[in-house]
Each structure stands twice: as C-alpha cells, then as structure tokens.
C-alpha positions in Angstrom: 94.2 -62.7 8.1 95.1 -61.5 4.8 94.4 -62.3 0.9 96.8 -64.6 -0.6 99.4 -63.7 -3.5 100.4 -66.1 -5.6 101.0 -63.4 -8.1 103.5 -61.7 -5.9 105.5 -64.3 -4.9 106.1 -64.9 -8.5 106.6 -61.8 -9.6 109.2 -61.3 -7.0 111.2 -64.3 -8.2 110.7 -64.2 -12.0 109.0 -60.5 -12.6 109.0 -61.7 -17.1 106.4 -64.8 -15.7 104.0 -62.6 -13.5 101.8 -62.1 -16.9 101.7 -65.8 -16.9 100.9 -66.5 -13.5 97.9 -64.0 -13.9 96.7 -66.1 -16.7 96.9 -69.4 -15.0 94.6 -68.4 -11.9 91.5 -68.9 -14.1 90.9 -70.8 -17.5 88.3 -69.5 -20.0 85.0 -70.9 -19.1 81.5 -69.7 -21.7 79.8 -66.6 -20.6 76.4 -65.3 -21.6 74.9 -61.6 -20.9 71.0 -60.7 -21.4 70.9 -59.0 -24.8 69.8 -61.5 -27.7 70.5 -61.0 -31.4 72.6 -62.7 -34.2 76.1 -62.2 -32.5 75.0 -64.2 -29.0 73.2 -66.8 -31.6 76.6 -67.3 -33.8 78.6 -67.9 -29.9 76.0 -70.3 -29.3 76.1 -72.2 -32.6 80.1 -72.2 -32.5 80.2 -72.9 -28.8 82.5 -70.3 -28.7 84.1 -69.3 -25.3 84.3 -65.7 -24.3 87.1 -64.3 -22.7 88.6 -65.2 -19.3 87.9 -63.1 -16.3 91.2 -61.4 -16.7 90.7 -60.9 -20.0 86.9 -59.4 -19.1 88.4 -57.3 -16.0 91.4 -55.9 -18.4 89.1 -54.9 -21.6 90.6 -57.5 -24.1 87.6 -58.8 -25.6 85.6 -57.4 -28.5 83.4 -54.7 -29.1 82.2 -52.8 -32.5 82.4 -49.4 -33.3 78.9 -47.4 -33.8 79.1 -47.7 -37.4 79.3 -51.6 -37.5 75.7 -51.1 -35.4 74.4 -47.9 -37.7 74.9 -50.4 -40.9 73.2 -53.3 -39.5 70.3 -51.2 -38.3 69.4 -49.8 -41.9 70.4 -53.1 -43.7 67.3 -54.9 -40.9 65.0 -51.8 -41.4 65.0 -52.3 -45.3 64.3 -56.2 -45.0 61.8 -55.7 -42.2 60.0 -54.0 -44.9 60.3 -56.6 -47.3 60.0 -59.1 -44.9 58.5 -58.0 -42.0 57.8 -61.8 -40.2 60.9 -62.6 -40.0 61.1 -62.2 -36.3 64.6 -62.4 -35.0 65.4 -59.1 -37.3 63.5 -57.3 -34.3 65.6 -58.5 -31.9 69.0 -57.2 -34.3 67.7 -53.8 -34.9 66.7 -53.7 -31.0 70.1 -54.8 -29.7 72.1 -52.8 -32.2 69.8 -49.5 -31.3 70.3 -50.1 -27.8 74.0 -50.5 -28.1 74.0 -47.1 -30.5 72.2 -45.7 -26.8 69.2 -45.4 -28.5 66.5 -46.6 -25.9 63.6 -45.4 -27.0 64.6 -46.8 -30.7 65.2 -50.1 -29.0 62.3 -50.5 -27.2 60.3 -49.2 -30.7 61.5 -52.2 -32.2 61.1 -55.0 -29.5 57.8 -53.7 -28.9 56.8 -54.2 -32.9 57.8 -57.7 -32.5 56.1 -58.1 -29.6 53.0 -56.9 -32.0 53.6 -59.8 -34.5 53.8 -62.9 -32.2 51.4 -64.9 -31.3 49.7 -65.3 -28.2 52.3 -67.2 -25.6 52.3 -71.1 -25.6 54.4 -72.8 -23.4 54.5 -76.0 -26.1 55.5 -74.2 -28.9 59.3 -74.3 -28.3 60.1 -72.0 -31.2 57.0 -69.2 -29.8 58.2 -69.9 -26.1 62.1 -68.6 -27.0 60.7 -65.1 -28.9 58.7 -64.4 -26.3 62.0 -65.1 -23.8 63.8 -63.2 -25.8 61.0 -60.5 -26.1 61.2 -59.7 -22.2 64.8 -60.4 -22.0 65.3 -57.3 -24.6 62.6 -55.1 -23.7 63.9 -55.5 -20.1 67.3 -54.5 -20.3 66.3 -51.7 -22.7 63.8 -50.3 -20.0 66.9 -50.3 -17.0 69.4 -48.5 -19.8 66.7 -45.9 -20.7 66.5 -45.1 -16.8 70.3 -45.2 -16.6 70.8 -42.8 -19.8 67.6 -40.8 -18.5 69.7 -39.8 -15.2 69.0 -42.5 -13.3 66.6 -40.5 -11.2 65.4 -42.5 -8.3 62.1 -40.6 -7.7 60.9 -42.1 -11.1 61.6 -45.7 -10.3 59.2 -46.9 -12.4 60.8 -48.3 -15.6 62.8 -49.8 -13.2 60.8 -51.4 -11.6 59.2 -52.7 -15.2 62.4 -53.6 -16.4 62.5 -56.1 -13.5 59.4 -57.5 -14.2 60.1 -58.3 -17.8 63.5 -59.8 -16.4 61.8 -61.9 -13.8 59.0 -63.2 -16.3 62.3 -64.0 -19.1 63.3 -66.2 -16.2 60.3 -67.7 -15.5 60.0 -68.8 -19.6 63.3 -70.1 -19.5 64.8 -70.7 -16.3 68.5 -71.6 -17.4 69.1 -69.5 -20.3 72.7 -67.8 -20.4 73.5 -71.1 -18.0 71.3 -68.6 -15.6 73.4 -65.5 -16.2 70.4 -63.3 -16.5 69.6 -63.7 -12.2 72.7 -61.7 -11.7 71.1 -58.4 -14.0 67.8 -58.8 -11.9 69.9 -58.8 -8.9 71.8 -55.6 -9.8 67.4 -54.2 -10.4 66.8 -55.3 -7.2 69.7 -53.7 -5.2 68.8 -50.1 -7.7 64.5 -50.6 -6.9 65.5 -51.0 -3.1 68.9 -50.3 -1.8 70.5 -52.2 0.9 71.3 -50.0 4.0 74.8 -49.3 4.6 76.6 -50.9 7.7 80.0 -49.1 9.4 82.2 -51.5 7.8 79.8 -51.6 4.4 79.1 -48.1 3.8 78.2 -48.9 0.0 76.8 -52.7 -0.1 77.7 -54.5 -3.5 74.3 -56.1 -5.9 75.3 -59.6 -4.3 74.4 -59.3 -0.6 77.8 -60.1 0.2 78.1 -58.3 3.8 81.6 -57.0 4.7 80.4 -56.9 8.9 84.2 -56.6 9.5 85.4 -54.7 6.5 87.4 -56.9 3.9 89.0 -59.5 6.5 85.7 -60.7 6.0 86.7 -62.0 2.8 90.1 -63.4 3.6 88.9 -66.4 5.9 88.0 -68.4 2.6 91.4 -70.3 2.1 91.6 -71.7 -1.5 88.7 -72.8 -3.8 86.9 -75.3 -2.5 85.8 -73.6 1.1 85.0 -70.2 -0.5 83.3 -71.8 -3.9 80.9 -73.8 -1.7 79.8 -70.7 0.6 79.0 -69.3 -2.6 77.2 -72.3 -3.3 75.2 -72.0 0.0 74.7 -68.3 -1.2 73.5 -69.7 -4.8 76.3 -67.4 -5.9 78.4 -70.1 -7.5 78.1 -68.7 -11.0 78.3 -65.0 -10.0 82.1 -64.5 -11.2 80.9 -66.1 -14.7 77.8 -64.4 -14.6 79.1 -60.5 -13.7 82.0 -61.1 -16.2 79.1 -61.9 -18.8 77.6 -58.9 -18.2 80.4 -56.7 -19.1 81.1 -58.7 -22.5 77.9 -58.9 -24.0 75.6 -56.6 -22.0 76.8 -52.7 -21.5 79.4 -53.1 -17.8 82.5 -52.2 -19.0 82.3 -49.1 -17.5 80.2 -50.1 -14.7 81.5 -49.3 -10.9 79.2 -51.5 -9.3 80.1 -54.7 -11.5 83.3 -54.5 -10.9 82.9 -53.5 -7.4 80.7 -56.7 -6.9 82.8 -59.2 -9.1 85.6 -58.5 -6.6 83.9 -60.3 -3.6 83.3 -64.1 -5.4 87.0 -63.8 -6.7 88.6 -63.0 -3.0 86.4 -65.9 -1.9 87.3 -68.5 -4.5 90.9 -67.7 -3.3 91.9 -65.8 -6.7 93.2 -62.5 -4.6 95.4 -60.9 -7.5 92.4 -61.2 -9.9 90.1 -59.4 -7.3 92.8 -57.1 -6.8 92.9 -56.6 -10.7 88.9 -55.7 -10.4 90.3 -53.4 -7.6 92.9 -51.2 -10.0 90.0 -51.6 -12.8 87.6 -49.9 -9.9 90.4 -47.5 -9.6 90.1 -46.5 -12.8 86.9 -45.9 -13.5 86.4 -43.6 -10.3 89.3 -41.8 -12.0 87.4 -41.3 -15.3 84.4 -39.8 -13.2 82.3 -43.1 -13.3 79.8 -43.1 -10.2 78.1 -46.0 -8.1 74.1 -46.5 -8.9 73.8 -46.7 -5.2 71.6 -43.9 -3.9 74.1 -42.6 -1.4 76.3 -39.3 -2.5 80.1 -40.1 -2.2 83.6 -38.2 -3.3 86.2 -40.1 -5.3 88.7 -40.5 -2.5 85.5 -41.8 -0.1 84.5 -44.0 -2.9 88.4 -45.7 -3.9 88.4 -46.4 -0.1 85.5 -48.2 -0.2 85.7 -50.1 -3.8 89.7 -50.6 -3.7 91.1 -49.8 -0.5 95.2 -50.1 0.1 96.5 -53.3 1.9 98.3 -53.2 4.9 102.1 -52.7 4.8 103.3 -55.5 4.2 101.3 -56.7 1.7 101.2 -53.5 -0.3 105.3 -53.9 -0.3 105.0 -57.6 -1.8 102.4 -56.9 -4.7 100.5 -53.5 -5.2 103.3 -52.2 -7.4 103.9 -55.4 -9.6 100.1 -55.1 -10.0 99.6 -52.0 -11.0 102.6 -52.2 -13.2 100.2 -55.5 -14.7 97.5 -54.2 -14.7 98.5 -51.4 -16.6 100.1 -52.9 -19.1 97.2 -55.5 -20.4 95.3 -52.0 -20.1 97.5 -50.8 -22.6 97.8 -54.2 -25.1 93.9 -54.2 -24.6 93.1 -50.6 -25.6 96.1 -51.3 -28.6 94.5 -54.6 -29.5 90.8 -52.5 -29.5 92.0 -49.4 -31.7 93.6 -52.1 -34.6 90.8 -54.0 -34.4 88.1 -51.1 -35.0 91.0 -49.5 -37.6 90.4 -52.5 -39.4 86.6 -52.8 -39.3 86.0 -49.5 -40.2 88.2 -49.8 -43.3 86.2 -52.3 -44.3 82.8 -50.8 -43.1 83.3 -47.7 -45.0 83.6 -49.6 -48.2 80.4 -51.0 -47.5 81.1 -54.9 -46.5 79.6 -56.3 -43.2 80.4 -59.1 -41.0 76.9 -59.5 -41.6 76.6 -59.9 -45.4 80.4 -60.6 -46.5 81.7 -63.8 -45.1 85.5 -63.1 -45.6 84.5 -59.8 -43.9 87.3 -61.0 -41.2 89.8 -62.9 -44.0 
C-alpha cells in the first residue's frame, strides 16, 4: 500500500494550482520552541501564529542576522548594570548569546540570573515562571554546547544535564509551549541512549516510531482521523506542531534528525506530499554535509536511503518530479524572501535603530 497524492493528482491536471494545493493540506496552527526571551513573549502577547508546516519545512519564516543579536546583547549588558534586577534581561542576553553560538556566554548569563532569584516557591506565580524559564534556557544551552563541542558521545555528561534541567522545566510547568518542550527532551533521550537499529530501521527517528516493515509501515494510516488517533495512543498528537516549533524558534533548521522525524506524524495524518516535502528538505541537508546525531557512522547515499528513499515506479512517475520542481521553488522564494528581509534589517541596524528600541523599526 502506498502514500497518497493529492498533490499529484493536481498537479497533473492544473500544474499553476499545485502551490495551492500544497498550501491547503495544513492551516497555520501556534507553535512554540524551548528558548524564552522578549521575541517568544511579544508572540504570546499578540497571539501571533507561526508559520505553517510547509512554510516551517520550506525556510519561509523569520530569522535575524547576527548583528540584530550582537546589538541587543550590548544594549542588555549596559542596562544590567544599571539595573541589574530586572530579571527577564538574563534571559535576552542568554537567548541572543546562544543564537550568536556562544554557549558558554549563554550559560554565563542564565546562570547570573539564576544567582539573583529567590529561592523556588511553587505559589509565587511570577518566581515559579523564572525559575521555568531558568531550566528551560540553561537546558537547551547545555545540549547546543555538547552539539558545538563535537557532540562527543564519550562525554555525555552535559547531556545528560541538559535533560535534567528540561525534565525539571516540565515538571514547573507542565503545558508550557502547549507542551512543545517533551518533544526536545525526547530528541536528549534518543542522543543519552540510542535506540538499536532494526533491518528495516537502521537509523530510528527521536519519536519511537518503528518502521518493522520499512516505510509501508506508514502508509496503512488512511486519512486523518485513523493515523491522528494512533498518534494519540502514542501521545504523539502534537509532535508535527511540536518538531515544526523546534525549527522556528529553537536552532533545527538545519537539523537531519528533525526533519527526518517530522516526516513519520505527517505520512500518518495522511499529509504524504508534505512528508514528502520533509523528504526533499532531508535531501538537502545531506547534500550540504549535514549528519544524523545518531551514534551509528553512515555515507550520504546510505543515509538519503534511509531519510528520503525513492518511491516505487509508479508513484515516482506521478509526483517526485512536480515535487521537487515545488519544493524547489518555495526554496528559492524562501531564501529570496530571507536575503530582502536581512538587506533590510541590516540597513537599518547599521544606523543604529532596533526592533527593540525603535517602534517603527519595521514601518
């Protein structure tokens, strides 16, 4: 039994609405990630939706350029010293020196916060979320620090801290990012102790979704409702929301494994093309050198076999060219849209105005 394709079938007939067809398979629904500073705050307040999972898979969403980070970072450090209880500035220098790669800076300035509060109460609503958003931060820094270290799995330790300050974030708040953040200490679970590979599941995705017969495992959920509520059995029925959260506002763009794993909910809900775009994104990633956090050693032919392997015939003849030739292009609009978008910020940023400071920073 094979995948279904709407997306084909539509191409075929009309090849100018395939982009629109694409979009209709899922509607934007709010996504959260696990890093916490002014920008996830300002979503919040607006109840802004992020991007759709298309959107997410194809790179149209926003990110900042180092500089927008590098100002906001000395603007914080100067007020700190002015004002050096105002809490929540921790958190903005940690998030922007941890996007800047700066681990060790990060974790500097979470762990100075972490200095300032006050012993943990659970009744003091306004302690209970800085000290959420203390392990929340100074969790995430810990696993990128062991990432940008080398990721070397005979020093598992900050991993296995990193979880820990995950799991107790949790713990303090149980449904925070709609309970996003289980999906990152999912990923530290599968990196602290890897899964062993089956014959037909040589590299086993972060979910525990088992491919025991290869990918026709996947294709005997029909339609939405069957495949969403084995996901719900599986207390996967957030995962597509919560692995597409992870790549806006946490640091998976370029992640293998995301996008290896955000394939299997998608194929189960039904939405084949949009697994299949994760597929090409999976694809292209390999192609840039990107690796799999998953112990085992493999080349980039074994691994586009594993992560996006061809359909049969007949299906490859109905779809795999329209999609690439998709795929490609919202690559394209997406990097275009990307490169105006930091022109633009950066015009402004080297004149000294700030999203932060200058409200018509966007006007």
């Amino acid at each position: 039994m094979h995948r279904t394709v709407p997306l084909a079938i539509v191409s075929r007939v009309a090849p100018h609405l395939a982009l629109g067809a694409v979009c209709l398979l899922l509607a934007n629904r709010p996504l959260r990630a696990c890093l916490n500073d002014r920008d996830s705050d300002l979503l919040e307040r607006e109840g802004r939706g992020l991007p759709s999972v298309m959107q997410v898979i194809t790179g149209r969403f926003e990110r900042n350029p180092p500089l927008f980070y590098e100002m906001r970072v000395k603007r914080v450090a100067a007020q700190l010293k002015r004002e050096p209880s105002q809490l929540a500035l921790y958190d903005d220098a940690a998030v922007a020196s941890d996007r800047l790669g700066h681990s060790h800076e990060a974790l500097r300035w979470i762990e100075a916060k972490r200095r300032r509060l006050a012993p943990f109460d659970a009744k003091n609503k306004t302690l209970r979320e800085h000290w959420y958003r203390y392990y929340a931060n100074a969790g995430t820094f810990h696993a990128h620090r062991w990432i940008r270290n080398g990721a070397d799995r005979s020093d598992i330790g900050e991993m296995k801290t990193a979880a820990q300050m995950i799991r107790r974030a949790i713990e303090i708040k149980p449904n925070a990012h709609f309970g996003r953040e289980k999906y990152q200490l999912k990923a530290m679970q599968w990196i602290i102790k890897p899964p062993k590979p089956k014959k037909y599941d040589p590299l086993p995705n972060f979910l525990n979704i088992n491919l025991e017969y290869g990918r026709e495992s996947l294709y005997d959920y029909q339609g939405d409702d069957e495949g969403q509520e084995e996901l719900k059995k599986r207390g996967l029925s957030d995962a597509v929301e919560g692995l597409a959260g992870l790549v806006v506002l946490g640091n998976a763009w370029e992640s293998l494994d995301v996008f290896y794993a955000l394939q299997m909910p998608l194929e189960m809900q039904g939405k084949g093309s949009l697994s299949e775009l994760a597929q090409l994104r999976c694809k292209e990633l390999i192609g840039k050198g990107k690796r799999s956090l998953y112990p085992k050693a493999f080349t980039n032919a074994q691994l586009t076999k594993i992560v996006a392997p061809d359909e049969s015939e007949n299906i490859r003849s109905y779809s795999s060219q329209q999609m690439q030739e998709i795929y490609t292009r919202l690559r394209t609009e997406a990097d275009e849209y990307q490169t105006k978008r930091t022109a633009y910020m950066k015009a402004r940023l080297h004149k000294g105005l700030h999203p932060d400071t200058h409200p018509d920073f966007w006007n």
